[in-house]
Steps between C-alpha positions, in 0.01 A plus 500: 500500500700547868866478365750406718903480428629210718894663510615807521780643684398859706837624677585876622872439607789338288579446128409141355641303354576250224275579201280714681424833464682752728282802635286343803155378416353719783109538593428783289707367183276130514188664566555712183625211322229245571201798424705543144476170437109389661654299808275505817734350755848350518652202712863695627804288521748653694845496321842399649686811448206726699676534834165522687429133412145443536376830640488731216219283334340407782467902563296515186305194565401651848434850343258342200384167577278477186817600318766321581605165680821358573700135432786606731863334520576265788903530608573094455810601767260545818538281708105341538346588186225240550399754784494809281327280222201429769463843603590646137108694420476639858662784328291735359523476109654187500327237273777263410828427436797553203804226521780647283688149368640638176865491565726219650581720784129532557401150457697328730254545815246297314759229411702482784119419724544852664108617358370112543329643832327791309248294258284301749539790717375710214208248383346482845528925508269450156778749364600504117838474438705658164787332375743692240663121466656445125697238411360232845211492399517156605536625868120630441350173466619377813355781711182466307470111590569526844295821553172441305367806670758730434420767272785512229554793234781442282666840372555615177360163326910338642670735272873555536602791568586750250403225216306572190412352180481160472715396784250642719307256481737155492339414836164494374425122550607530822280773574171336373601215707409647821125527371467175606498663885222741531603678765768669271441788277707715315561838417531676180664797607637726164455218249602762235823549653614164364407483176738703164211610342294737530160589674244282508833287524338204275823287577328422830200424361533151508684443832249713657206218347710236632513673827146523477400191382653326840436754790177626392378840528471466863843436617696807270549784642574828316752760632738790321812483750481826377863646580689285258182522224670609189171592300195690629355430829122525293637238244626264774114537593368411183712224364344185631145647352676488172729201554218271600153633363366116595456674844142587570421801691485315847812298435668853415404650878638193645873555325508828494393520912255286582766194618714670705244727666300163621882364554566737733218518596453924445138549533 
């Protein structure tokens, strides 16, 4: 099985941030990370405190190809970022794109009509588009409707950040409502990381079947977001296998790399 983790953060320069591990995630340290653990290829997602932006990742997506990809950041202060949107994969690397909407700093392009330009601009580009959106969800459903053809992955199944336990998860019905559009996935990126119990986390168990139950095996995509992964990087691997043993050995590949190679389209 070709497994493929859909976030991780690869940075040289600059201490993160937030709950996420300090020393840089350089080259060497994720491609001795991801053998450890039996991870083919990762999806790189530049971080906000890297100072190079994009270009560190994109480096490593240029060096190994059939490594590593990129879902780059787009600055939502340019001035014409329908443009950049349209000519976004001409860079070498590039395969889609990351909108960070967690905070209400961060937000406020999307709901002040400053990124209303970027979706049709993105759908006719074919590009799939990440959104790290909890708590407007709502906001999701909108851009699905009018852009049928836009390629939507939700991140970290709408978590809040830094929840756990059972709070994690009060948006839930919200969440399985935007099965109902199927050009929206989601992501499952460090389940493990929400739950209080320990590994194979069985408090997720059933939010995980629910998840399941209305996306389908071929619209969840697995990932570690592996700098703020507080248990093994080979557990994070393993835990849908043992959360959801109704998946059958094809509807496995397709979670664990499967969707978001075809996605973005990675050959």
């Amino acid at each position: 099985m070709l497994i493929v983790d859909a976030q991780v953060h690869a940075w040289s320069d600059g201490e993160s941030t937030g709950h996420h591990r300090r020393p840089p995630i350089t080259r060497a340290v994720l491609e001795k990370e991801m053998a450890e653990a039996g991870v083919h290829r990762a999806v790189l997602v530049p971080p906000l405190w890297d100072p190079s932006g994009n270009d560190y990742s994109l480096r490593l997506a240029q060096d190994a190809p059939d490594r590593f990809a990129v879902m780059g950041l787009l600055d939502p202060g340019i001035a014409e970022p329908a443009k950049a949107v349209r000519t976004w994969k001409e860079q070498p690397g590039m395969l889609g794109m990351r909108f960070l909407l967690n905070t209400e700093e961060r937000v406020k392009p999307l709901l002040d009509g400053a990124l209303d330009a970027v979706w049709p601009a993105a759908e006719e580009a074919g590009l799939t588009v990440a959104l790290l959106i909890p708590g407007a969800l709502d906001r999701v459903t909108g851009i699905a409707r009018r852009h049928p053809d836009l390629r939507i992955i939700v991140d970290h199944l709408g978590v809040p950040r830094g929840a756990s336990g059972p709070s994690a998860f009060a948006h839930l019905p919200e969440l399985l409502a935007l099965a109902a559009h199927p050009n929206v996935h989601v992501k499952a990126a460090g389940v493990g990381d929400y739950a209080l119990d320990a590994y194979p986390f069985p408090s997720l168990d059933g939010t995980l079947r629910r998840v399941l139950g209305a996306f389908g095996p071929e619209r969840i995509v697995w990932a570690s977001d592996l700098s703020r992964l507080h248990h093994p990087y080979r557990r994070c691997v393993t835990h849908l296998a043992a959360a959801l043993p109704e998946l059958g050995e094809a509807e496995l590949e397709m979670v664990m790399g499967g969707n978001i190679r075809r996605l973005l389209g990675w050959r």
